[in-house]
PDB file of N, CA, C and O in Angstrom:
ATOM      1  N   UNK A   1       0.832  -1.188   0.000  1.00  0.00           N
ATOM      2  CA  UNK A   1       0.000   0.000   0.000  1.00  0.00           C
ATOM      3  C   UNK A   1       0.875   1.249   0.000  1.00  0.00           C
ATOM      4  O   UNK A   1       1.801   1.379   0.801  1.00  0.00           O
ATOM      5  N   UNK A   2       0.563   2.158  -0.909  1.00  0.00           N
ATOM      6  CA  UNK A   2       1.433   3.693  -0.730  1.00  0.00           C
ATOM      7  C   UNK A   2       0.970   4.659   0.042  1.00  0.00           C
ATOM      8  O   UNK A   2      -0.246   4.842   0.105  1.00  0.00           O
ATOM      9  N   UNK A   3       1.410   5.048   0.399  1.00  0.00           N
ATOM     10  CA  UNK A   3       1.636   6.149   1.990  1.00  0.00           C
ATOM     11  C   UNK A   3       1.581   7.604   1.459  1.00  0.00           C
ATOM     12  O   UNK A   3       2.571   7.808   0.756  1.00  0.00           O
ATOM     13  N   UNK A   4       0.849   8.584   1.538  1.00  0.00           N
ATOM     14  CA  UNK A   4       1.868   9.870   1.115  1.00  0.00           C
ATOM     15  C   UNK A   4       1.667  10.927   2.093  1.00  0.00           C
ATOM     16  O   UNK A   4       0.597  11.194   2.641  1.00  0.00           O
ATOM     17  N   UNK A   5       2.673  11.448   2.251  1.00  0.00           N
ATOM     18  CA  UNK A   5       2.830  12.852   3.366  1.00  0.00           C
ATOM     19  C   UNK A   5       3.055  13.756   2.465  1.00  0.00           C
ATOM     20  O   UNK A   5       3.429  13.668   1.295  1.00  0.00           O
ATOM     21  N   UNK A   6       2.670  15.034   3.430  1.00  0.00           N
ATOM     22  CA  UNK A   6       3.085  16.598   3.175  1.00  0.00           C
ATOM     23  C   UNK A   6       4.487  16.656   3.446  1.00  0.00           C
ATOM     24  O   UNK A   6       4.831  16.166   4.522  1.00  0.00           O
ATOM     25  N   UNK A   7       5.474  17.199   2.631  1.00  0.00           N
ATOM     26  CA  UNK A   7       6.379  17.655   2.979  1.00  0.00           C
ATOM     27  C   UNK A   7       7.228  19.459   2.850  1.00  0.00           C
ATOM     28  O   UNK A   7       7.651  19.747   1.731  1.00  0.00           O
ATOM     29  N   UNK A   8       7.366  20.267   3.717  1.00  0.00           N
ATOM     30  CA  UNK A   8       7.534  20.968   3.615  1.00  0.00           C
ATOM     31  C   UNK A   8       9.166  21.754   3.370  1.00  0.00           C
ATOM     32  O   UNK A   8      10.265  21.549   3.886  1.00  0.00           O
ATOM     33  N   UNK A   9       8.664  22.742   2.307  1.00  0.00           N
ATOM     34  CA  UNK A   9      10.256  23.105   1.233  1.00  0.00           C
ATOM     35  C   UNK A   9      10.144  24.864   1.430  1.00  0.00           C
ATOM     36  O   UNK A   9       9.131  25.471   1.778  1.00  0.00           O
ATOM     37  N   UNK A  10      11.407  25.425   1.119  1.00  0.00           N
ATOM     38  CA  UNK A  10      11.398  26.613   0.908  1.00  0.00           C
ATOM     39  C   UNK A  10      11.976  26.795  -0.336  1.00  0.00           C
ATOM     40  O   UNK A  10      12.850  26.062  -0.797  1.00  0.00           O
ATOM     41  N   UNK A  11      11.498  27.765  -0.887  1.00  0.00           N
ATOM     42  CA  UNK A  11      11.780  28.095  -2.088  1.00  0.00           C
ATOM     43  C   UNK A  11      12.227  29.678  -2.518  1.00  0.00           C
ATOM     44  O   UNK A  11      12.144  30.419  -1.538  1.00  0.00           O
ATOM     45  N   UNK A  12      12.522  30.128  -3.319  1.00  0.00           N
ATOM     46  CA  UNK A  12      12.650  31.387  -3.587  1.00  0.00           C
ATOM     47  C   UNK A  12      12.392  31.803  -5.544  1.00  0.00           C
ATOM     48  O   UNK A  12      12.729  31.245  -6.588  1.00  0.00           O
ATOM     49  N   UNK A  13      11.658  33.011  -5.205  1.00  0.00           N
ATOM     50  CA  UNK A  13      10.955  33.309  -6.790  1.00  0.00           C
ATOM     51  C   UNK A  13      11.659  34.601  -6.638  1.00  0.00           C
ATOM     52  O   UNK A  13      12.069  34.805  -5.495  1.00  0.00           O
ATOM     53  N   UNK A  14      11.933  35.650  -7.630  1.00  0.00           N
ATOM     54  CA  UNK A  14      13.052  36.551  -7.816  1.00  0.00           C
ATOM     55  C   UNK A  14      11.729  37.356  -7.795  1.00  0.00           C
ATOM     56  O   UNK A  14      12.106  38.461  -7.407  1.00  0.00           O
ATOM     57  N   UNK A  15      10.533  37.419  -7.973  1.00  0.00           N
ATOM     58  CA  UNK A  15       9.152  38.608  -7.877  1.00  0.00           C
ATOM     59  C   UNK A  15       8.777  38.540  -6.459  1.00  0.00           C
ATOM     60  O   UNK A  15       8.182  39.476  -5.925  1.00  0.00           O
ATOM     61  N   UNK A  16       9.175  37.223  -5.681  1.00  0.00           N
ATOM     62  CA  UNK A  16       8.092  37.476  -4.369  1.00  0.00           C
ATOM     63  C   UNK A  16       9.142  37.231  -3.054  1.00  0.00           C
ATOM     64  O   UNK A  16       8.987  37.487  -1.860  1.00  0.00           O
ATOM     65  N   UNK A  17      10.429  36.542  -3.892  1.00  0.00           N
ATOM     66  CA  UNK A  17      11.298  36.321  -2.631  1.00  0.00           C
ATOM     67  C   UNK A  17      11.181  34.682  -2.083  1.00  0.00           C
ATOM     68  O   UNK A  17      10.662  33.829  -2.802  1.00  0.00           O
ATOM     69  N   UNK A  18      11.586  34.444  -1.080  1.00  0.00           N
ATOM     70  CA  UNK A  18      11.466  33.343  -0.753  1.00  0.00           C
ATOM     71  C   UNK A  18      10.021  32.891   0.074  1.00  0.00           C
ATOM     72  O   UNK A  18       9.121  33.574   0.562  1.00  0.00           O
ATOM     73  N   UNK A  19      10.181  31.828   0.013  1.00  0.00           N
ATOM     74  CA  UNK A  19       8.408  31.042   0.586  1.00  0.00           C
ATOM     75  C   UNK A  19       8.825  29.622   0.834  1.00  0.00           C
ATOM     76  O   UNK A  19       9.698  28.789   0.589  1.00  0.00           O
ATOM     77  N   UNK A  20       7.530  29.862   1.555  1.00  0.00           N
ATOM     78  CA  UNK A  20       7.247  27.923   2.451  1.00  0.00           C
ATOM     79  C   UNK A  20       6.166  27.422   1.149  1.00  0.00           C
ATOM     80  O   UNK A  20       5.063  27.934   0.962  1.00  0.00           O
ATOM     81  N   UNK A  21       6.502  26.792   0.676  1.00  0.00           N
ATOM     82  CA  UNK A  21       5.142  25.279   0.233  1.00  0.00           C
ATOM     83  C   UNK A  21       5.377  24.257   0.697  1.00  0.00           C
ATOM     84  O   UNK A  21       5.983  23.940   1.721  1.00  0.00           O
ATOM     85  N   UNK A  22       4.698  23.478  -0.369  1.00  0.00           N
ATOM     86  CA  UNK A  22       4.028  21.768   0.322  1.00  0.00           C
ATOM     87  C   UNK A  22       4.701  21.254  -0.460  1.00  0.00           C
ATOM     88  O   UNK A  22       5.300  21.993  -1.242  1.00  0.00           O
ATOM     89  N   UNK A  23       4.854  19.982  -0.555  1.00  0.00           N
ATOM     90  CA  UNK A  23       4.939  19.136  -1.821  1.00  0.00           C
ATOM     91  C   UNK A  23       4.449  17.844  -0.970  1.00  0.00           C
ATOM     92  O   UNK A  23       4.180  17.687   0.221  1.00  0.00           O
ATOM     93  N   UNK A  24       4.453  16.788  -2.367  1.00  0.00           N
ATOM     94  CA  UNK A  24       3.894  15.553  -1.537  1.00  0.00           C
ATOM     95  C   UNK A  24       4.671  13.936  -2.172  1.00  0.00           C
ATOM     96  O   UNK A  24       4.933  13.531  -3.304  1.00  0.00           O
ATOM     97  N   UNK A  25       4.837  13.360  -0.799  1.00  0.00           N
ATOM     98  CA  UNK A  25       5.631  12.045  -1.272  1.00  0.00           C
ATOM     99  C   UNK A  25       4.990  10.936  -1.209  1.00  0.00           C
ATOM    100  O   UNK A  25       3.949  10.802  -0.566  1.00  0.00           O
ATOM    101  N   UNK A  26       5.416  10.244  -1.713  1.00  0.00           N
ATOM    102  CA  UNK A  26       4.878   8.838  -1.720  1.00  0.00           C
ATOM    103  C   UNK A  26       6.118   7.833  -1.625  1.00  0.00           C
ATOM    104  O   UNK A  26       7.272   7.806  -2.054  1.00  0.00           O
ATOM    105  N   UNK A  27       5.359   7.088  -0.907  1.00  0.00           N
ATOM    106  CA  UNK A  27       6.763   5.936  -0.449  1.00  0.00           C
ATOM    107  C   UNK A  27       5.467   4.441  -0.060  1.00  0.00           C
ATOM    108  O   UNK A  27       4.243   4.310  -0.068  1.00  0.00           O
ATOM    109  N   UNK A  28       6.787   3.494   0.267  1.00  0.00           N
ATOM    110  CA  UNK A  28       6.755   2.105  -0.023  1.00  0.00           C
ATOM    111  C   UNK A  28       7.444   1.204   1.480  1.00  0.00           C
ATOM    112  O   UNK A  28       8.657   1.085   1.655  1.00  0.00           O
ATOM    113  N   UNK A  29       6.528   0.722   2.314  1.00  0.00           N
ATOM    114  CA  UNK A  29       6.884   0.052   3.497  1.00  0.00           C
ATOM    115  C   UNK A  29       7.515  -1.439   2.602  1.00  0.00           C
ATOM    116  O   UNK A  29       6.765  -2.050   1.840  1.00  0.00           O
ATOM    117  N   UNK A  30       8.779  -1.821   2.803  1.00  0.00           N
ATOM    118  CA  UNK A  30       9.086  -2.694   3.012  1.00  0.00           C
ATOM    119  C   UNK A  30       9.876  -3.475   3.923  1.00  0.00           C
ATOM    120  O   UNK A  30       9.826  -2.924   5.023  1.00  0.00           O
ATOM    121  N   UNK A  31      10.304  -4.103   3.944  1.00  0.00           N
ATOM    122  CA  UNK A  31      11.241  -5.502   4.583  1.00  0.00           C
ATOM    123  C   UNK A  31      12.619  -4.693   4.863  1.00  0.00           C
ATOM    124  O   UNK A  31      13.410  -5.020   5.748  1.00  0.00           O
ATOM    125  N   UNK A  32      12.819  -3.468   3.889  1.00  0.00           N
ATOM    126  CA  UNK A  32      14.135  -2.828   3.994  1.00  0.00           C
ATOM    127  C   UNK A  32      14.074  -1.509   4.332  1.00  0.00           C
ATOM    128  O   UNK A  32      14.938  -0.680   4.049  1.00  0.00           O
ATOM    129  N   UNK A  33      12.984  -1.285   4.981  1.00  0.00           N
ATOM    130  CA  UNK A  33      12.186   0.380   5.396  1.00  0.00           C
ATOM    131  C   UNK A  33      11.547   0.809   4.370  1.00  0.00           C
ATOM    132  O   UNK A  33      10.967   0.067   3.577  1.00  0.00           O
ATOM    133  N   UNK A  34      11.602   2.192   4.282  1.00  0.00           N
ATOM    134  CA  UNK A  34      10.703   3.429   3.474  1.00  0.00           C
ATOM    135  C   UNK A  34      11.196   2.929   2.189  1.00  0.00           C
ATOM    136  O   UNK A  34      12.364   2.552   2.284  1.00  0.00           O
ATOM    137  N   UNK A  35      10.817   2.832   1.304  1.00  0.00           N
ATOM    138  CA  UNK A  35      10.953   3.495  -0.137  1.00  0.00           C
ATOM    139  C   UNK A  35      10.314   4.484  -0.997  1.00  0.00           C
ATOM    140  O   UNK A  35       9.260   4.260  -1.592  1.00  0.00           O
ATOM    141  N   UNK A  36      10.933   5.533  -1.053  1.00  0.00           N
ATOM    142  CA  UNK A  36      10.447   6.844  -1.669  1.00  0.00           C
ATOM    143  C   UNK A  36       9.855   6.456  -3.238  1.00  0.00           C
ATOM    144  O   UNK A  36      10.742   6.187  -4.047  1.00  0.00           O
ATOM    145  N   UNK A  37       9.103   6.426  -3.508  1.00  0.00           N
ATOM    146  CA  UNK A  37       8.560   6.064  -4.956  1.00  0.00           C
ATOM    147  C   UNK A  37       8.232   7.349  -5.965  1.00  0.00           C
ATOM    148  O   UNK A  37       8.255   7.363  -7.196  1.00  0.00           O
ATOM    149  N   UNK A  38       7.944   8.336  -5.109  1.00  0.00           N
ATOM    150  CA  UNK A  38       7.446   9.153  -6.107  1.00  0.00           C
ATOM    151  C   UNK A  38       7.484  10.938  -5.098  1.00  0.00           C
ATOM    152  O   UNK A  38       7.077  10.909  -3.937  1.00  0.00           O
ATOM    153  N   UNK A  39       7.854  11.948  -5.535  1.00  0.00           N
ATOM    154  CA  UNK A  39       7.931  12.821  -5.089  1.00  0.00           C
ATOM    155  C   UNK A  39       7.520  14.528  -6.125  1.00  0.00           C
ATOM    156  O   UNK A  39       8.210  14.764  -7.117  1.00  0.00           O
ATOM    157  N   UNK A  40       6.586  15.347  -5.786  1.00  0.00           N
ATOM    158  CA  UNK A  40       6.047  16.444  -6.507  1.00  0.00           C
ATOM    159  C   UNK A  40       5.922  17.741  -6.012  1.00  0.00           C
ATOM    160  O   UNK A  40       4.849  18.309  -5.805  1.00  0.00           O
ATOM    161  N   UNK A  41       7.304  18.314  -5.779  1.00  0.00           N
ATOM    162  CA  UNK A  41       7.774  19.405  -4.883  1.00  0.00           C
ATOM    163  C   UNK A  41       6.031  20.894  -5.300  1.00  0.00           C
ATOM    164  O   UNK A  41       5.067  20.893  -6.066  1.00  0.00           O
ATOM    165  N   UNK A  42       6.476  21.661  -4.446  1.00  0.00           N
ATOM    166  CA  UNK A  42       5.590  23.062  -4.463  1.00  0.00           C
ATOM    167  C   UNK A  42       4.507  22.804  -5.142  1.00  0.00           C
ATOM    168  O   UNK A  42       4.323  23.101  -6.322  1.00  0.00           O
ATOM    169  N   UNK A  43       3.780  22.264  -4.447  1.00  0.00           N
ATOM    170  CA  UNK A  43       2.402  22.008  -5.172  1.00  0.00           C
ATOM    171  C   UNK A  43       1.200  23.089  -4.327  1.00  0.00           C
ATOM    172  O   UNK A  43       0.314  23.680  -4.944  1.00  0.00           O
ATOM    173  N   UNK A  44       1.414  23.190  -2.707  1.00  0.00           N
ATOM    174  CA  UNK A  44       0.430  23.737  -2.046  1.00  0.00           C
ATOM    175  C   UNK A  44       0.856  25.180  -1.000  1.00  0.00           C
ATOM    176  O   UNK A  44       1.989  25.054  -0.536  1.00  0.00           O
ATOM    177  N   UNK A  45       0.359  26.089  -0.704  1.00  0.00           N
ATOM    178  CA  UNK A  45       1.073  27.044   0.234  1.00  0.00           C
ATOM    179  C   UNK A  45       0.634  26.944   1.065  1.00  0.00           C
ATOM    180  O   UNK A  45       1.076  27.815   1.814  1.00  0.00           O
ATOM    181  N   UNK A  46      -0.443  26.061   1.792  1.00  0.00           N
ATOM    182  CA  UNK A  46      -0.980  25.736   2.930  1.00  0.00           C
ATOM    183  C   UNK A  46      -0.769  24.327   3.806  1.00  0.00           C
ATOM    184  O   UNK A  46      -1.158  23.280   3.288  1.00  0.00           O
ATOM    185  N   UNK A  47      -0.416  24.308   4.564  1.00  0.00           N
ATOM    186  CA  UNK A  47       0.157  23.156   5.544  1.00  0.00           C
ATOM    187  C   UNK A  47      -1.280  22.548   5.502  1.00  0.00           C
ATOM    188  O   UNK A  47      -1.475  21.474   4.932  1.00  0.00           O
ATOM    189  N   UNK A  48      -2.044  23.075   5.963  1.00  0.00           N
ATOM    190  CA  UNK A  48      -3.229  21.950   6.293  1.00  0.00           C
ATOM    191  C   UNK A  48      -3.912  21.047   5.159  1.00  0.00           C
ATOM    192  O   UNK A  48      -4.515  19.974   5.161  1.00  0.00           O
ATOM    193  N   UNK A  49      -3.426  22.259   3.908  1.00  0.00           N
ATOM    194  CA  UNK A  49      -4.477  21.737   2.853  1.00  0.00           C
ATOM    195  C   UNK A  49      -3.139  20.623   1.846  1.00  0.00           C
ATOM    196  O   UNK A  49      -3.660  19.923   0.978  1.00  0.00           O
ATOM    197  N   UNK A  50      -1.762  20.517   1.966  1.00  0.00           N
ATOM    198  CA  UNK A  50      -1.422  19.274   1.998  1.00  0.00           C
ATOM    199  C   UNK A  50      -1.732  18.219   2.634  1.00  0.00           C
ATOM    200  O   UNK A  50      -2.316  17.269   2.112  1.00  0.00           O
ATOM    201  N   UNK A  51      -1.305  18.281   4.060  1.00  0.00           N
ATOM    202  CA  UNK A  51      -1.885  17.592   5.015  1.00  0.00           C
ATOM    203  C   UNK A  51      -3.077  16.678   4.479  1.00  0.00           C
ATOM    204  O   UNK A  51      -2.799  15.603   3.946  1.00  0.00           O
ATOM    205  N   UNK A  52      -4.364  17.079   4.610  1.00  0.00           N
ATOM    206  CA  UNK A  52      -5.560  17.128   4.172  1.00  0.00           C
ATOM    207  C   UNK A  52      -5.650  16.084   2.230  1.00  0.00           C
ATOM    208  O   UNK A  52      -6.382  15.154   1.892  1.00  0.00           O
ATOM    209  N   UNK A  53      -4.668  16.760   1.515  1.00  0.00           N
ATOM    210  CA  UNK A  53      -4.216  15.842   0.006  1.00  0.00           C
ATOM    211  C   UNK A  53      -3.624  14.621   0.562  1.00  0.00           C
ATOM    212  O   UNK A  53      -4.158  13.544   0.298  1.00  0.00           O
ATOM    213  N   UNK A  54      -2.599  14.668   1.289  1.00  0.00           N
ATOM    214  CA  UNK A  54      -1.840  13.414   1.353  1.00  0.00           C
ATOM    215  C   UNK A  54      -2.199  12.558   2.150  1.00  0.00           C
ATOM    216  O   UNK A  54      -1.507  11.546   2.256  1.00  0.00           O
ATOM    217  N   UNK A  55      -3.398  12.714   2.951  1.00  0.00           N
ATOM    218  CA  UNK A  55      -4.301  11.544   3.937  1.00  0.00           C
ATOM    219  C   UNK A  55      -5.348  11.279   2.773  1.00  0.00           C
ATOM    220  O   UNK A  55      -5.895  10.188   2.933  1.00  0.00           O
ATOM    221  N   UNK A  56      -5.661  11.774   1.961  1.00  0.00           N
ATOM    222  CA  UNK A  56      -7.208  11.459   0.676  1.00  0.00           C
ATOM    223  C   UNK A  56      -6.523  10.698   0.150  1.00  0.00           C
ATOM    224  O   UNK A  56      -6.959   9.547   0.175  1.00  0.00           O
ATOM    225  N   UNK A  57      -5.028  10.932  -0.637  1.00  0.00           N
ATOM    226  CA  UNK A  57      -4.058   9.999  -1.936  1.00  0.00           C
ATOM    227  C   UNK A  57      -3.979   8.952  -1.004  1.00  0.00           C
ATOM    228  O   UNK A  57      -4.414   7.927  -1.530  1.00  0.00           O
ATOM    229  N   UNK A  58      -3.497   8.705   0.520  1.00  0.00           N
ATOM    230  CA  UNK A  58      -3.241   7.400   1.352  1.00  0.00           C
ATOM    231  C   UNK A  58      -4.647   6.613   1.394  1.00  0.00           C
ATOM    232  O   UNK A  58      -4.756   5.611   0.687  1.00  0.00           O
ATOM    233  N   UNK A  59      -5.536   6.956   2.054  1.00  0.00           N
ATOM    234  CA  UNK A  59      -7.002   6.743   1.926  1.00  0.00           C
ATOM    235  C   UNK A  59      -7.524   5.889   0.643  1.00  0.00           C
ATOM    236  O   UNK A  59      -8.179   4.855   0.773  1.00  0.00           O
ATOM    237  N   UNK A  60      -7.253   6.298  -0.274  1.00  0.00           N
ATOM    238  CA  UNK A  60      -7.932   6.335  -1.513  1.00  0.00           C
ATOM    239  C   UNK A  60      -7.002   5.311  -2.558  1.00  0.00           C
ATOM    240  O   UNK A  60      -7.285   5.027  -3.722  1.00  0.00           O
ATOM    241  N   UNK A  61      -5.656   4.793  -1.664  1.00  0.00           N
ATOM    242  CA  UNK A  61      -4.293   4.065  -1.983  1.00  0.00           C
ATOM    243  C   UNK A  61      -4.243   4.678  -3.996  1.00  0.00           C
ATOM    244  O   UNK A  61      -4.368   3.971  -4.996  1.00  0.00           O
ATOM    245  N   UNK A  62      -4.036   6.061  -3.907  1.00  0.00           N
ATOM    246  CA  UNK A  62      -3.931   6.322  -5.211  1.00  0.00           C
ATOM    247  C   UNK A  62      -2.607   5.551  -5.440  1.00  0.00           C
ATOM    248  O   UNK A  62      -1.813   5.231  -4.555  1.00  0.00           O
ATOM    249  N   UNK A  63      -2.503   5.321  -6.661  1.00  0.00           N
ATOM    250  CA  UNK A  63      -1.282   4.548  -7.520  1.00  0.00           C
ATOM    251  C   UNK A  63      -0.420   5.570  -7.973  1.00  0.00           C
ATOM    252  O   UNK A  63      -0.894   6.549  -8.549  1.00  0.00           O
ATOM    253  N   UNK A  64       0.702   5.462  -7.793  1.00  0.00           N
ATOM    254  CA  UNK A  64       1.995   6.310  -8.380  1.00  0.00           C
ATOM    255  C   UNK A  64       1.667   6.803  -9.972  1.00  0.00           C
ATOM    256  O   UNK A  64       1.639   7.952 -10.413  1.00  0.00           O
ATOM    257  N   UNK A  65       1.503   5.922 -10.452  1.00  0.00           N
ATOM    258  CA  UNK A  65       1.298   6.800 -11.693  1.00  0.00           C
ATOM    259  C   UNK A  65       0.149   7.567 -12.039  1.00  0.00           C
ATOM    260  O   UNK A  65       0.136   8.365 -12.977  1.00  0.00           O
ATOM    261  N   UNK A  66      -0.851   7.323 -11.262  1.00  0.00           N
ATOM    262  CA  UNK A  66      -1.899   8.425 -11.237  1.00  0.00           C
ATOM    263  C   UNK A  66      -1.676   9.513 -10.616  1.00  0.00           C
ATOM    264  O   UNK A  66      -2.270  10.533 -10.965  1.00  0.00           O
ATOM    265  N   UNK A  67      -0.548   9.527  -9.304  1.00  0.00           N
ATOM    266  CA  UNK A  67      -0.522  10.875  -8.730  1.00  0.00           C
ATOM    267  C   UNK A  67      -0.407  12.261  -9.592  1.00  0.00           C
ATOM    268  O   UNK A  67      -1.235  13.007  -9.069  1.00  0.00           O
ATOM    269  N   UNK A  68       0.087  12.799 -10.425  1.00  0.00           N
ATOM    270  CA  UNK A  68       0.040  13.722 -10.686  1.00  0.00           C
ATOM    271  C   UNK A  68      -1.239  14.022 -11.237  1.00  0.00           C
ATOM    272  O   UNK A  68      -1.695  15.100 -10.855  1.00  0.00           O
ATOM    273  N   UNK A  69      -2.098  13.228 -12.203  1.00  0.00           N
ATOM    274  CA  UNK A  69      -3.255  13.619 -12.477  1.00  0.00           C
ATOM    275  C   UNK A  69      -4.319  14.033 -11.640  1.00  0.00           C
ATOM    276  O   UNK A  69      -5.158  14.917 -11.812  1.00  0.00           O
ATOM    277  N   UNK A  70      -4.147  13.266 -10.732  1.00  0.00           N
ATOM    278  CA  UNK A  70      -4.569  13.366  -9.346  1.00  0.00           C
ATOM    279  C   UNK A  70      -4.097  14.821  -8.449  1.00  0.00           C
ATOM    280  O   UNK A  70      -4.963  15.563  -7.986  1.00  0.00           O
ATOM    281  N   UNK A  71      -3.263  14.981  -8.355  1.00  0.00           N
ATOM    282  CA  UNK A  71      -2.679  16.354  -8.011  1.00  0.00           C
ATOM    283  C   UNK A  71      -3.492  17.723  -8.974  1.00  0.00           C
ATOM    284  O   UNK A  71      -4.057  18.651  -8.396  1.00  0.00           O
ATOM    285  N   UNK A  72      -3.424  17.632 -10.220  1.00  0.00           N
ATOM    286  CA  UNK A  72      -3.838  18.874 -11.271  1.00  0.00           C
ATOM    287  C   UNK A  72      -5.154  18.847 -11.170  1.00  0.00           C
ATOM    288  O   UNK A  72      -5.693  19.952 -11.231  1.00  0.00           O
ATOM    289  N   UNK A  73      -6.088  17.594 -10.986  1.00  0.00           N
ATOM    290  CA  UNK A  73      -7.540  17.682 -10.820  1.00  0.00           C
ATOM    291  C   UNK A  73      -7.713  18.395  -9.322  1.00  0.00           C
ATOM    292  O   UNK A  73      -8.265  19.486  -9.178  1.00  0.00           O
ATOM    293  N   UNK A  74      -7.181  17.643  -8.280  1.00  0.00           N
ATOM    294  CA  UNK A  74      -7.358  18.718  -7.054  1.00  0.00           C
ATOM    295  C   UNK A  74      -7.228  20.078  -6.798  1.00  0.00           C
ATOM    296  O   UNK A  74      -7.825  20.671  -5.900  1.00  0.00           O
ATOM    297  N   UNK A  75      -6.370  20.624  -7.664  1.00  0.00           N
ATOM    298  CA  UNK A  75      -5.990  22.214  -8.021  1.00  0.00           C
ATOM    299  C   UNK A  75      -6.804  22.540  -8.923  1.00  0.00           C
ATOM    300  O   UNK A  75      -7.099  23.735  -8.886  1.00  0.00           O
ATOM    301  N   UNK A  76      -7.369  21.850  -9.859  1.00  0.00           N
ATOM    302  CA  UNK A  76      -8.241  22.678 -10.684  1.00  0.00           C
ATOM    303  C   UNK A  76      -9.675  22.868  -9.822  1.00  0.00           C
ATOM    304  O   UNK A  76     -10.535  23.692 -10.131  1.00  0.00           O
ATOM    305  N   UNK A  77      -9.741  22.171  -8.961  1.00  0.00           N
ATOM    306  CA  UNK A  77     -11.419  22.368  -8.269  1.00  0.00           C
ATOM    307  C   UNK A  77     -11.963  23.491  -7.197  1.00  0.00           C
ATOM    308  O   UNK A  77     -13.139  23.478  -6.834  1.00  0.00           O
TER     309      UNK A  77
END
């Protein structure tokens, strides 16, 4: 089953300066720990409302290769 958390990044844009976003990972429990499978930096500027994405994608055991579609439909709504 894939797992995904919020993870939080700083970034910097040369118009606004530097900033906190979200991004979100996905990883893989095995026999040999974590395996990171899939990762989609600055996606959100709100802690909760990653938070909130990456318990629905765990929930919902979205599949790695759907995540990003999955990601652009949640932003478009």
């Amino acid at each position: 089953m894939m797992k995904y958390q919020a993870v939080k990044e700083r970034h910097y844009d040369p118009n606004t300066g530097m900033y906190t976003a979200w991004g979100i990972k996905g990883w893989q429990t095995s026999g040999s720990g974590r395996n990171v499978i899939a990762y989609i930096p600055d996606i959100f500027l709100c802690k909760r409302d990653a938070e909130h994405f990456a318990a629905l994608c765990t929930q919902l055991n979205i599949s790695i290769p759907h995540l990003s579609d999955v990601v652009e439909d949640y932003l478009a709504e």
